[in-house]
VEXLUMFI-429484 format. One line per 8 residues: number of its first residue (from 0); their letters; for each residue z, y, x of C-alpha. Coordinates in Angstrom, 2 decimals, decimal comma, padded with zeros to 5 digits, always signed. Each point is the difference from the previous one (the first is absolute). Layout:
BEGIN
NUM	a	Z Y X; ...
***
This chain:
BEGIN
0	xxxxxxxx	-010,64 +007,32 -017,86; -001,69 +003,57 +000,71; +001,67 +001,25 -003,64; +003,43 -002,25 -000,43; +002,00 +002,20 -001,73; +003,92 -000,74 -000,37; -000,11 -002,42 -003,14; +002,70 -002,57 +000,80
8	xxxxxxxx	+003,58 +000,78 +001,53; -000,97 +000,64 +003,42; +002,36 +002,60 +001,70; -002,67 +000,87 +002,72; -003,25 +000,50 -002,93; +002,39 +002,15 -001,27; +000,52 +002,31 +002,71; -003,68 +000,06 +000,91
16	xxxxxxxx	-000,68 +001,26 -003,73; +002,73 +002,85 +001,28; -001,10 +000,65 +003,45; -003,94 -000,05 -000,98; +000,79 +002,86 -002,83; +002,65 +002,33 +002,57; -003,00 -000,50 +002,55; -002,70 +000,95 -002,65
24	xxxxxxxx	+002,77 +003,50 -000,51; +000,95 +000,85 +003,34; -003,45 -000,70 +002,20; -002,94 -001,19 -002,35; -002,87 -001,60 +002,10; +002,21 -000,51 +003,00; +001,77 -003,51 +001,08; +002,67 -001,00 -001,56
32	xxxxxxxx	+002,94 +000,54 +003,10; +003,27 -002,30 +000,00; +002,83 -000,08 +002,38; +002,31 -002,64 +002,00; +002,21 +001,25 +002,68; +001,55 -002,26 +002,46; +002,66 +000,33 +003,01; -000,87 -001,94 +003,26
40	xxxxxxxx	+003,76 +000,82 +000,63; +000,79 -003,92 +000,15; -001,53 -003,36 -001,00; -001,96 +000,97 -003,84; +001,45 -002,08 -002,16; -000,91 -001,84 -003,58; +001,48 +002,70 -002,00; -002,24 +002,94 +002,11
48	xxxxxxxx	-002,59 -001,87 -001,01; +000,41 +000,73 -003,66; -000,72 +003,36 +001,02; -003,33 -000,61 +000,86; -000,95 -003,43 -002,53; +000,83 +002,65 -002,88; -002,51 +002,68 +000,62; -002,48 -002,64 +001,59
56	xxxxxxxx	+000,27 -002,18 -003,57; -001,06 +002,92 -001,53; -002,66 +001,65 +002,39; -001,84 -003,65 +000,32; -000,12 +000,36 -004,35; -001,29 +003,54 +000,25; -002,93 -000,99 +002,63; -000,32 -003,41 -002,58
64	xxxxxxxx	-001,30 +002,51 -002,90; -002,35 +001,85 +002,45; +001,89 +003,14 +000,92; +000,65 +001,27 +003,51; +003,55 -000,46 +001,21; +001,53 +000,50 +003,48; +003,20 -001,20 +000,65; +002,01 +001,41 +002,49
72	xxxxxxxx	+002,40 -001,60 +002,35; +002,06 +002,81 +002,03; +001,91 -001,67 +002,86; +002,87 +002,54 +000,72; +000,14 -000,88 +003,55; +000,38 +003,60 +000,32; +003,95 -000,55 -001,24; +003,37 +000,11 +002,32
80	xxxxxxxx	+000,76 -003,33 +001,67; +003,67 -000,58 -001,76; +001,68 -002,86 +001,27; -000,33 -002,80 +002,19; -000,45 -003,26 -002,38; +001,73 -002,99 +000,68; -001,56 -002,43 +002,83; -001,19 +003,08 +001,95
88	xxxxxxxx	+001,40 +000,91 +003,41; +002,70 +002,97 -000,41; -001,63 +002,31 +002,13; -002,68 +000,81 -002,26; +003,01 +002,04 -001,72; -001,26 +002,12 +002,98; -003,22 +000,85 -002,09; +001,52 +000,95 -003,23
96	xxxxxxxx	-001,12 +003,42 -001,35; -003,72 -000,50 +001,36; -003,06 -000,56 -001,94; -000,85 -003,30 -001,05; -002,98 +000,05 +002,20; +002,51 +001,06 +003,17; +001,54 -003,05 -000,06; -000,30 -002,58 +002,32
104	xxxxxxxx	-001,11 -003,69 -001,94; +002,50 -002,93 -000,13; +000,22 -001,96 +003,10; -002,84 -001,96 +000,54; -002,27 +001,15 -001,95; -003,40 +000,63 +000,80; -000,18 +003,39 -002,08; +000,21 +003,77 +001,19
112	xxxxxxxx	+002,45 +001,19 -002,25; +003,30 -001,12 -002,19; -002,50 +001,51 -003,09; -003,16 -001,94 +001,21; +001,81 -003,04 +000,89; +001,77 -000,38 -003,96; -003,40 +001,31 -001,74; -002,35 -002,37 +001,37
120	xxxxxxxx	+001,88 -002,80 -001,52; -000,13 +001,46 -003,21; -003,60 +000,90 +000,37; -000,76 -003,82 +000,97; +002,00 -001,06 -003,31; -001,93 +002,39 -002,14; -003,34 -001,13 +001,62; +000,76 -003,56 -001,05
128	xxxxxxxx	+000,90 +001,37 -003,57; -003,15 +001,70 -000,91; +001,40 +003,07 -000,17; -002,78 +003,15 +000,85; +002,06 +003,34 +000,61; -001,22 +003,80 +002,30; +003,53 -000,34 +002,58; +000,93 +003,24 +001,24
136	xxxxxxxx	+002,22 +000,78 +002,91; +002,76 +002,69 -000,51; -000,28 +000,13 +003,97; -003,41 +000,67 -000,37; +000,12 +002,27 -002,50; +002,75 +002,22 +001,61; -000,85 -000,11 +003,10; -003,93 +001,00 -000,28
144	xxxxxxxx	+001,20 +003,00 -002,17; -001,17 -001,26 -003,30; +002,64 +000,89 -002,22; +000,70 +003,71 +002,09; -000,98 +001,96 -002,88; +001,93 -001,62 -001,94; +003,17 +000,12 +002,40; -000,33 +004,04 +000,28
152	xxxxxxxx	-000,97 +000,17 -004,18; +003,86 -002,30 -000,15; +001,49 +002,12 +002,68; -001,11 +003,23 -002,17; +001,71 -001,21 -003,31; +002,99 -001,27 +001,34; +001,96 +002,03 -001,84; -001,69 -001,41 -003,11
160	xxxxxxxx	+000,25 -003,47 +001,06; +003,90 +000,08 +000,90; +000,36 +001,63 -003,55; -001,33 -003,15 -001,18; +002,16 -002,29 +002,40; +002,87 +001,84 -001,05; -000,02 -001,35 -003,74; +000,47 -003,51 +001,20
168	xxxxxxxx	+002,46 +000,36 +002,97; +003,08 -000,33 -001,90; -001,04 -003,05 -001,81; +000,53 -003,75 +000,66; -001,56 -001,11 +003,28; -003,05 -002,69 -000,61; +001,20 -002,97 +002,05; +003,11 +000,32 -002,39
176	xxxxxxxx	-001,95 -000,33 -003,29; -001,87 -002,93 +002,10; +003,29 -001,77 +000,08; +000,94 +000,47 -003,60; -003,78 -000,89 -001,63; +000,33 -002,82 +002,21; +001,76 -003,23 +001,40; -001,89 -001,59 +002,56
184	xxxxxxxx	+001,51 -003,42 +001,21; -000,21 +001,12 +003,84; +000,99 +003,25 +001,48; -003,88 -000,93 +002,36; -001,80 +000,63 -003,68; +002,13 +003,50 -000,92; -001,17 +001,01 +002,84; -003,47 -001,56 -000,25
192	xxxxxxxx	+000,20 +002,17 -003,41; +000,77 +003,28 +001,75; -003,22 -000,06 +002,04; -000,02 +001,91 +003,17; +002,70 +002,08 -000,74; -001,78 +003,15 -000,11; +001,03 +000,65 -003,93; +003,22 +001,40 +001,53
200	xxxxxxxx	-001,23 +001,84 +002,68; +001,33 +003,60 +000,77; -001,97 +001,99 -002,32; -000,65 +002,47 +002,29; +003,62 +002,20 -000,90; +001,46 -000,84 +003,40; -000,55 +002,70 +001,82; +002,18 +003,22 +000,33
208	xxxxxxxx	-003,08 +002,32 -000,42; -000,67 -000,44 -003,55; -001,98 -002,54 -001,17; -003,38 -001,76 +002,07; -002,11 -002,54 -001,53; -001,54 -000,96 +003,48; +001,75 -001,93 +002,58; -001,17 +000,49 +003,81
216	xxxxxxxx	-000,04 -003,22 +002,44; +001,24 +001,49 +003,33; -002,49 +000,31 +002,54; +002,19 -001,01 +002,65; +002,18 -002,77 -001,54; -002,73 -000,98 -002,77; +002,80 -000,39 -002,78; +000,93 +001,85 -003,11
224	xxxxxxxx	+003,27 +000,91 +000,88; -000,93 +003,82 -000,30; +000,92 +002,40 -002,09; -002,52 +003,30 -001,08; +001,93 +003,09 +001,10; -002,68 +002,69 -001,21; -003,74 +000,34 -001,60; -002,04 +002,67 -000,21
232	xxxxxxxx	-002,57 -000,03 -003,03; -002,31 +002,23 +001,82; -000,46 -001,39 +002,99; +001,18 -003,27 -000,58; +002,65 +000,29 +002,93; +002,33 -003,15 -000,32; +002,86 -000,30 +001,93; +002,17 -003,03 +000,49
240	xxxxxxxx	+002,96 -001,29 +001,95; +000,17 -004,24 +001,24; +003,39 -001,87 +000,40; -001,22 -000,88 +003,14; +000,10 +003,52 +001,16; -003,63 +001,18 -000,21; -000,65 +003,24 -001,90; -003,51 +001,70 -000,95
248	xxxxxxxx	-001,90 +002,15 -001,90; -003,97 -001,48 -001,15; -002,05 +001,73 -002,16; -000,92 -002,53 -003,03; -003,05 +000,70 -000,79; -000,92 -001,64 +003,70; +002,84 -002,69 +000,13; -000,62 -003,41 -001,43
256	xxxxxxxx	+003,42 -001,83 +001,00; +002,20 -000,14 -003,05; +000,02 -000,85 -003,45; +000,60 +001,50 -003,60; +003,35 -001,93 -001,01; -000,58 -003,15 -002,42; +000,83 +001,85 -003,29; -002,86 +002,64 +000,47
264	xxxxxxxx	-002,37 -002,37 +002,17; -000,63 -002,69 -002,65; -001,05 +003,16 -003,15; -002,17 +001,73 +002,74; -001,74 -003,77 +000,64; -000,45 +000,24 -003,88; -001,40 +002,99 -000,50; -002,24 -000,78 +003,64
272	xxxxxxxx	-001,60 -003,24 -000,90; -000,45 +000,51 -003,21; +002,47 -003,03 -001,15; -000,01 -000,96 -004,25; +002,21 -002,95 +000,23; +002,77 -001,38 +002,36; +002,64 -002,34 -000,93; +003,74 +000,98 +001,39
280	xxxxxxxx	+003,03 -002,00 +000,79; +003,31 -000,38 -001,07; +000,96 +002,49 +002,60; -002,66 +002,29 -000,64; +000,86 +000,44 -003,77; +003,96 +001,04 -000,71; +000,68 +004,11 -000,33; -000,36 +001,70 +003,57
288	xxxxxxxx	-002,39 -002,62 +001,27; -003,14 +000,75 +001,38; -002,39 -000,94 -002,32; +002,13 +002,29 -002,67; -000,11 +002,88 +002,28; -003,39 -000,81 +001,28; -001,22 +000,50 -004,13; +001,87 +003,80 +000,06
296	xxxxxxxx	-001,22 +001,13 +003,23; -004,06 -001,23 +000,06; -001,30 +002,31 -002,92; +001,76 +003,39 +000,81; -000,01 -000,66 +003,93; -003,04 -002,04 +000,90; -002,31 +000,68 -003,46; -000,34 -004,03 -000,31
304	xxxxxxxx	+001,45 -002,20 -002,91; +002,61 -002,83 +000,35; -001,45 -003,45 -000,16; +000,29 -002,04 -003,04; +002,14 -003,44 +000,84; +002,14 -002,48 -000,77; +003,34 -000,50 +001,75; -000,07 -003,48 +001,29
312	xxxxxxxx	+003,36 -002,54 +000,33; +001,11 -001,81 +002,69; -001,86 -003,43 +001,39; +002,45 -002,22 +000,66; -000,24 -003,52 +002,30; +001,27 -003,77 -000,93; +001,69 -001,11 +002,95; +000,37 +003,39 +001,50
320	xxxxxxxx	+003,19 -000,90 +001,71; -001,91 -002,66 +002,82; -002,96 +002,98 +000,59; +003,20 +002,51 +000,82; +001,63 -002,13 +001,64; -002,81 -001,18 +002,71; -002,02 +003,41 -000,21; +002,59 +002,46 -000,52
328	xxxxxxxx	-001,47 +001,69 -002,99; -002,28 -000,62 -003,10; -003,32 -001,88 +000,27; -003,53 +001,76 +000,32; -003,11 -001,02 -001,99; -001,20 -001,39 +003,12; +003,04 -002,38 +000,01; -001,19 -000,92 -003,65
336	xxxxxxxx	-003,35 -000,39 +000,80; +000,66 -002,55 +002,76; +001,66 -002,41 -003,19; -002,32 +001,04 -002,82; -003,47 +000,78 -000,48; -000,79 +003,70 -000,43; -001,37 -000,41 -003,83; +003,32 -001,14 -001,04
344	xxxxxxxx	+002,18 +002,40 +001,60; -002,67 +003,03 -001,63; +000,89 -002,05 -003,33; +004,01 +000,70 +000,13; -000,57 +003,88 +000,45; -003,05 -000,49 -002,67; +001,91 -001,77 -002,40; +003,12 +002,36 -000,76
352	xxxxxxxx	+000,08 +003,26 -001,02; +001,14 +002,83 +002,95; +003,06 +000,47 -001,62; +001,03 -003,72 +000,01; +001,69 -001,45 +002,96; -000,76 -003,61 +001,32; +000,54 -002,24 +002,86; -002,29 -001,52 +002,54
360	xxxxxxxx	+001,04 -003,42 +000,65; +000,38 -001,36 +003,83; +002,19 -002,91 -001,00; -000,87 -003,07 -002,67; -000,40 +002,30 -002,69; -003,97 +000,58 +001,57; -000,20 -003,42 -001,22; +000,11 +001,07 -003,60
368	xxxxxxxx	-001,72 +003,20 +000,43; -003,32 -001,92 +001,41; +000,26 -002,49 -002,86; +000,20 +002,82 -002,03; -002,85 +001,58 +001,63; -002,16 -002,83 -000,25; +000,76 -000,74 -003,60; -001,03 +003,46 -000,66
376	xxxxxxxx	-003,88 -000,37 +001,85; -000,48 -003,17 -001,97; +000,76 +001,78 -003,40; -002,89 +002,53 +001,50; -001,74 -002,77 +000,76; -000,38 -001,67 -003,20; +000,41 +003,36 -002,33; +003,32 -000,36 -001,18
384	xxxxxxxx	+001,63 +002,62 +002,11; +001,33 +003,58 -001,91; -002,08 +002,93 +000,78; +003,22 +002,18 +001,79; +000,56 -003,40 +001,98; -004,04 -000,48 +000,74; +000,25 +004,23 +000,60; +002,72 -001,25 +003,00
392	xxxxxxxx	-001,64 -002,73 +000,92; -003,29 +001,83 +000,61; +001,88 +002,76 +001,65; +001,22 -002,70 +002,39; -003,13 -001,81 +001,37; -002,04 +002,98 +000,06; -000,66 +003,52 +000,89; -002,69 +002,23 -001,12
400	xxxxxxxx	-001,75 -000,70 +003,49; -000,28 -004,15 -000,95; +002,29 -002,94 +000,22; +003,07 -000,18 +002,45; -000,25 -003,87 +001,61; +001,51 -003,08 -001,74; +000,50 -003,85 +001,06; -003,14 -001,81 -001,01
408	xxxxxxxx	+002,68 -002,66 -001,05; +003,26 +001,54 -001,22; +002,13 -003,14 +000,04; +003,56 +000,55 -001,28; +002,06 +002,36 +002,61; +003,25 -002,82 -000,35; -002,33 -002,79 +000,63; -001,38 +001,50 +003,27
416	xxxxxxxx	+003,34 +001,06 +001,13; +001,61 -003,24 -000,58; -003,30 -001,50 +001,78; +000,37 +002,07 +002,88; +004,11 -000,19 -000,07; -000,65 -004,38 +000,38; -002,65 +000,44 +002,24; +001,84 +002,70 +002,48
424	xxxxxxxx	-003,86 +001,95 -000,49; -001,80 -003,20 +001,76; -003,95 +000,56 -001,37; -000,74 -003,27 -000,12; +003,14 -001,41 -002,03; -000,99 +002,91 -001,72; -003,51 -000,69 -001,18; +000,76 -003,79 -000,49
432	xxxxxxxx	+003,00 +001,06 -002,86; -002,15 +002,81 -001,36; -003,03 -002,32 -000,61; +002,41 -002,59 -001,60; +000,93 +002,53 -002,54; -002,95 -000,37 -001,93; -002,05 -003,24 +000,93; -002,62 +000,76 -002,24
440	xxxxxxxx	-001,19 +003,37 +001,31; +002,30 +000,04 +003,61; +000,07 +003,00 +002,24; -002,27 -000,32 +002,83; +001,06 +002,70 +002,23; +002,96 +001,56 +000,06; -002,20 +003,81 +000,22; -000,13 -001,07 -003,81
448	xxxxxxxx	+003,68 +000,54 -000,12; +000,10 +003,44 +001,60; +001,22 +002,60 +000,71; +002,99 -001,18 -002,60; +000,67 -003,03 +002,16; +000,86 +002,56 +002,96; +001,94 +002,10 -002,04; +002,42 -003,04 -001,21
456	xxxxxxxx	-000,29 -001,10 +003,53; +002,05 +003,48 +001,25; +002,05 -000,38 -003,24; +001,63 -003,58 +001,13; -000,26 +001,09 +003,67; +001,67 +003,39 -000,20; +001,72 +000,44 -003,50; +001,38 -003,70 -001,04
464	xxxxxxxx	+003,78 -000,95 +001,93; +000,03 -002,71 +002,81; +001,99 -001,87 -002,74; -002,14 +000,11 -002,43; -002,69 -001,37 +001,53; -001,52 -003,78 -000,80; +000,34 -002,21 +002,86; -001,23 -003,39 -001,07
472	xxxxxxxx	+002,49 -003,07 +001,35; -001,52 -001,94 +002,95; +001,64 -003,35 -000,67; +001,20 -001,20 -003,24; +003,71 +000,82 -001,44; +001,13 -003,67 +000,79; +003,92 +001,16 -001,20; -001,29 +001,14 -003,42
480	xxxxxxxx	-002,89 -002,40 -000,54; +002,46 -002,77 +000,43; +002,84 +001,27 -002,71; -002,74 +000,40 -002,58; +000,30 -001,70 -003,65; -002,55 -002,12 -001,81; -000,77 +002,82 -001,97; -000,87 +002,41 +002,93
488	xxxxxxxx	-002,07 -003,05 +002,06; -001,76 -000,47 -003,80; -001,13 +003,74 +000,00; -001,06 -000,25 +004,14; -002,12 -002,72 -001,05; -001,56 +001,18 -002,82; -000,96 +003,05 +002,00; -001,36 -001,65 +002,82
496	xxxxxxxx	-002,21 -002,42 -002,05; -001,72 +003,25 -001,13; -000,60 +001,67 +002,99; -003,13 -001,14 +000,48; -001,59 +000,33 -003,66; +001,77 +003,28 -000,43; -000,91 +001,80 +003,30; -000,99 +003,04 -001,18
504	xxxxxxxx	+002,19 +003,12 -000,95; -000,71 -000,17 -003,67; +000,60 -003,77 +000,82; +003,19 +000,06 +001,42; +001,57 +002,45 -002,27; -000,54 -002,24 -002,81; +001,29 -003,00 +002,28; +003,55 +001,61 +001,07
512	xxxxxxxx	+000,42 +001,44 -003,74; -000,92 -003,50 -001,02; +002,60 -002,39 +001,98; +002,55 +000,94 -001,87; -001,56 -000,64 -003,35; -000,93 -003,18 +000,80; +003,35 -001,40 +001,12; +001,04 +001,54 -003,08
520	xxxxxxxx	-002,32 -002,46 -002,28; -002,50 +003,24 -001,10; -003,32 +000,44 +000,83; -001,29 +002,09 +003,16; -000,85 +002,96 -002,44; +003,24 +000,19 -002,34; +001,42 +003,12 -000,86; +003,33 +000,51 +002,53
528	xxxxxxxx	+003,40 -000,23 -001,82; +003,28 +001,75 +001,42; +000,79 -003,38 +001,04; -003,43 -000,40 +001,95; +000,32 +003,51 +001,34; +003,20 -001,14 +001,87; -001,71 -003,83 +001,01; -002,64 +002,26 +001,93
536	xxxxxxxx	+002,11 +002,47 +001,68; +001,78 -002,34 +001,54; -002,84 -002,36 +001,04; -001,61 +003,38 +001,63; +003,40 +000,72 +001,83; -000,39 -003,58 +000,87; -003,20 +000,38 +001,44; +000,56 +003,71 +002,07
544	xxxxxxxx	+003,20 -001,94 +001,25; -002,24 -003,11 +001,35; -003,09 +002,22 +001,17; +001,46 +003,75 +001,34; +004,02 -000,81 -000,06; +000,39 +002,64 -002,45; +000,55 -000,14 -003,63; -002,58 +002,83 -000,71
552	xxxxxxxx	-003,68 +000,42 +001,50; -003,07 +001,12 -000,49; -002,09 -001,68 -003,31; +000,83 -003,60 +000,37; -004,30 -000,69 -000,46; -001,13 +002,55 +002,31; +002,94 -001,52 +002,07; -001,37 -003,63 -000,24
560	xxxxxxxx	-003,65 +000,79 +000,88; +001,21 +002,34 +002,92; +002,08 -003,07 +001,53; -002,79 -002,60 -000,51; +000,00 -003,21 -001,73; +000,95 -002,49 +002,70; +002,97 +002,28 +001,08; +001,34 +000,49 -003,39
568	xxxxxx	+000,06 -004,33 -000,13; +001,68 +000,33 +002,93; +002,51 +002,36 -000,45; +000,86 -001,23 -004,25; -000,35 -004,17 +000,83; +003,46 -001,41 -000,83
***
C-alpha cells in the first residue's frame, strides 16, 4: 500500500495527496507534522475526539505510503480552570483561575492533578484505539521555559499583534455563529461543540496598560486574575497587579509562570512545531475566532504558516438524554469503548467526511449500526465491497503499525445482547445458547465471542432501561393459556412439535415464520401475504406475552434457544 494514491472518493486519501505536497513546500526531507489539541478541563468527550481521529486518519495514510509523519497531540493543561462541572463538590470554585495542572483531581481519584486525572482517561481510550501521537504538555512547555523566546518575540510585537486583534473585535462573537450553524438536540452537546471554552477567551485587551499578549499566574495566589501594568522591551521588566492583592515586578526573560493568551498561543505553536495540517471546530472557524486570527497573526508575527484543515461538525449521541441524565454531561470514547469494539467506533469517524455530522449510538440504534458493520466486513470479505467503503473499512481495523484486535467470532451484537439480557450475563447459560446457535460448527468457548460479547454485556448492563429488559416467566401464564382459541392452541402446537427438529437458529427462524403458514393451508416456505404478515404478528405477541409478559422482546429464535427447550414446553403447553 507503500504508493496508494487517492483514486476512489476517500476524504482522508485526499487530504494526504494535500498534506504530502504542503509538506514537500514548506520542509522537504523533514516529517510530515500534524496537530490535535485537547482540554483536560473536564471529562473528553466523543466530539473532542474528532479532533484528534481527523488528523490521526490522515497521519496513519501518510506513514501507509512510506513518508515520515508525527502527529502531535498538545494537551493544554496549561489553560485556566473555568468552572466547576456538575457532580463536583462546590468548593473547587475555590480553584478557578489556576492552571489546569494546579488543580486538585476529583474526589477520589487516584491522580495528582484535575489535568492528569481527565487526560489519562483519554490516553487509555486512545491506547485501545490504535492511535500513535508525540503528547506535549503546555505545563511543561511553559513552565521549563520552552516557548520564552517566543513570549518576549510576542511581547515585542504587541503592538502589531493587537493591530491584528483589532480587525475582528467588533464582529460577531464565535459561540454565536456556533448557535446559528448549528442545532444540537441538548444544550450538554452545544457545549460539547464549544470545546474548552478558550475560543472566547480575553484576547489579551483587558488590561488598562495597552495591550499584553502574555498573561502572568500569580506567584502567591497561582491564578490568572492579574492584570500587566507595565513592560519594558529592554529589559524585559513586567509588572503586574493580582485580585488577591499581590503586586510585582519579574523580569521575563527569567520568569516562566504565565502564558501567551489563546489567540496568539495556538499561531506561535504553528509556526514552533512546524504544523501542515490541523482540523478546527465549529468554534474555531466563524470571523474573530481563533483559528481566523491565528492564520493573520503566524506569518507576520511568528514567520510560520497556518495549517491547512478542514472544519469539522458536531458528533452527536442516540440516546444522549439517559448518558446526561446519569453522568451529567456527554459521553467519552472510553464510555463508547466499554459498548463497542474500538474498530467500529474508528469506522464512524472513518466513514464521513469532517464536515459531516453523525451520531454515536448508546441506545438500540447500536443494534443497526453493528449489523451494518458486519454486513460491510463480509462484502470485504467476499470482494463485493466499494473501494471508498473498503478505504473505511481498512482505515478501521488497521493502522499503519498492524491490526487493532477483533473477536475471533463476531457473532451478531443483538444476538449477544439479547443472550446476555435472558441469561442476566450467567457464562454457562451463556455458552450452552451460543453453541445452540449454530449446531453444526457451535462455539466452544465463549473467548471465541470476545471482546464483543463484553462490550454488549456493558451495553444491556449500563445503557438498556430496567423496563426494557427480558425477564423470562417462571411459571406458565395459567390466566391467558386458559382463554386461548383453537386457532392459538393450533399454532402452540405446531411450534412445539418442531422444537426439537428445528433447534437451531437458522432452524427456528424458519419454524416461528412457518406456524403461521401452515395453519393457513401454505407450505413452510410460501411467500408472506398482508394477511400472513398480520397471522404472525400476532402469534409472536402471543408468544412474548406467554414467555417474557411483554408483547415485544428480543428475536423470538434467539429468544427460544436462550430459554431452553423443556422450559419453552412448559411455559406454551395449553
Amino acid at each position: 500500500m507503500a504508493q496508494a494514491q487517492s483514486t476512489e472518493a476517500d476524504w482522508v486519501s485526499r487530504f494526504a495527496d494535500e498534506v504530502i505536497a504542503e509538506g514537500e513546500r514548506r520542509a522537504p526531507g523533514k516529517p510530515i507534522v500534524v496537530a490535535s489539541g485537547l482540554s483536560p478541563s473536564g471529562p473528553i468527550h466523543l466530539g473532542n475526539l474528532r479532533e484528534v481521529m481527523t488528523p490521526h486518519l490522515v497521519a496513519d495514510e501518510i506513514r501507509r505510503r512510506g513518508h515520515e509523519c508525527v502527529h502531535v497531540l498538545s494537551w493544554d493543561d496549561y489553560d485556566r480552570y473555568r468552572k466547576v462541572p456538575a457532580g463536583i463538590d462546590p468548593s473547587w470554585a475555590e480553584h478557578i483561575g489556576k492552571p489546569l495542572t494546579a488543580v486538585p483531581a476529583p474526589p477520589g481519584s487516584p491522580y495528582g492533578s484535575w489535568a492528569e486525572h481527565f487526560k489519562a482517561a483519554m490516553i487509555e481510550a486512545l491506547d485501545e484505539l490504535g492511535i500513535e501521537y508525540r503528547g506535549i504538555s503546555q505545563t511543561e512547555q511553559y513552565t521549563s521555559g520552552a516557548y520564552r523566546e517566543q513570549i518576549l518575540h510576542a511581547m515585542k510585537h504587541r503592538g502589531d499583534i493587537d493591530a491584528i486583534l483589532d480587525q475582528y473585535r467588533t464582529k460577531a462573537k464565535p459561540a454565536t455563529a456556533v448557535k446559528k450553524q448549528q442545532k444540537p438536540v441538548e444544550e450538554a452537546e452545544l457545549e460539547a461543540a464549544e470545546g474548552s471554552g478558550a475560543a472566547t477567551e480575553d484576547d489579551g485587551s483587558a488590561g488598562g496598560a495597552g495591550y499584553f499578549p502574555y498573561k502572568p499566574y500569580c506567584t502567591v495566589c497561582n491564578k490568572d486574575l492579574t492584570t500587566v501594568t507595565a513592560y519594558d522591551d529592554e529589559t524585559t521588566e513586567l509588572a503586574y497587579t493580582c485580585a488577591c492583592g499581590h503586586a510585582e515586578t519579574v523580569l521575563l526573560k527569567e520568569f516562566d509562570h504565565g502564558k501567551l493568551v489563546w489567540k496568539v498561543d495556538w499561531p506561535m505553536r504553528w509556526a514552533y512545531e512546524g504544523v501542515i495540517f490541523e482540523p478546527s471546530g465549529v468554534d474555531h472557524s466563524s470571523p474573530g475566532s481563533s483559528f481566523q486570527v491565528g492564520g493573520q497573526i503566524v506569518g507576520p508575527i511568528f514567520g510560520g504558516e497556518q495549517p491547512i484543515g478542514p472544519m469539522y461538525a458536531f458528533v452527536g449521541i442516540s440516546g444522549m438524554a439517559k448518558m446526561s441524565s446519569s453522568k451529567g454531561g456527554v459521553p467519552t470514547p472510553g464510555d463508547a469503548l466499554q459498548i463497542m469494539e474500538a474498530p467500529l467506533l474508528r469506522w464512524l469517524y472513518a466513514r464521513r467526511r469532517p464536515n459531516q455530522s453523525f451520531k454515536i449510538a448508546f441506545d438500540q440504534e447500536i443494534q443497526r449500526l453493528y449489523d451494518e458493520w458486519d454486513k460491510l466486513c463480509g462484502k470485504v470479505a467476499d470482494g463485493t465491497v466499494l473501494p471508498a467503503d473498503a478505504a473505511a473499512h481498512s482505515r478501521a481495523v488497521r493502522t499503519a503499525a498492524g491490526d487493532l484486535p477483533t473477536t475471533p467470532r463476531p457473532l451478531p451484537y443483538r444476538t449477544l445482547a439479547s443472550v446476555v439480557d435472558i441469561t442476566a450475563g450467567h457464562d454457562e447459560q451463556t455458552l450452552r445458547i451460543l453453541s445452540d446457535l449454530d449446531p453444526e460448527n457451535p462455539v466452544t468457548s465463549l473467548d471465541e465471542t470476545r471482546p464483543r460479547l463484553d462490550k454488549a454485556e456493558h451495553w444491556i448492563n449500563n445503557q438498556v432501561p430496567a423496563e426494557s429488559r427480558t425477564v423470562v416467566r417462571t411459571e406458565p401464564d395459567h390466566e391467558t393459556l386458559a382463554t386461548l382459541d383453537e386457532q392459538s392452541r393450533a399454532s402452540l402446537r405446531l411450534l412445539l412439535d418442531g422444537l426439537d427438529e428445528h433447534w437451531s437458529l437458522d432452524g427456528l427462524t424458519t419454524l416461528v415464520y412457518g406456524v403461521p403458514k401452515v395453519l393457513a393451508g401454505l407450505a413452510p416456505d410460501a411467500k408472506p401475504t398482508p394477511e400472513l404478515k398480520v397471522a404472525q404478528r400476532e402469534f409472536f405477541a402471543l408468544l412474548y406475552q406467554l414467555l417474557v409478559g411483554r408483547d415485544t422482546g428480543p428475536r423470538l429464535p434467539t429468544l427460544l434457544l436462550a430459554v431452553g427447550a423443556d422450559r419453552v414446553r412448559k411455559l406454551l403447553a395449553a
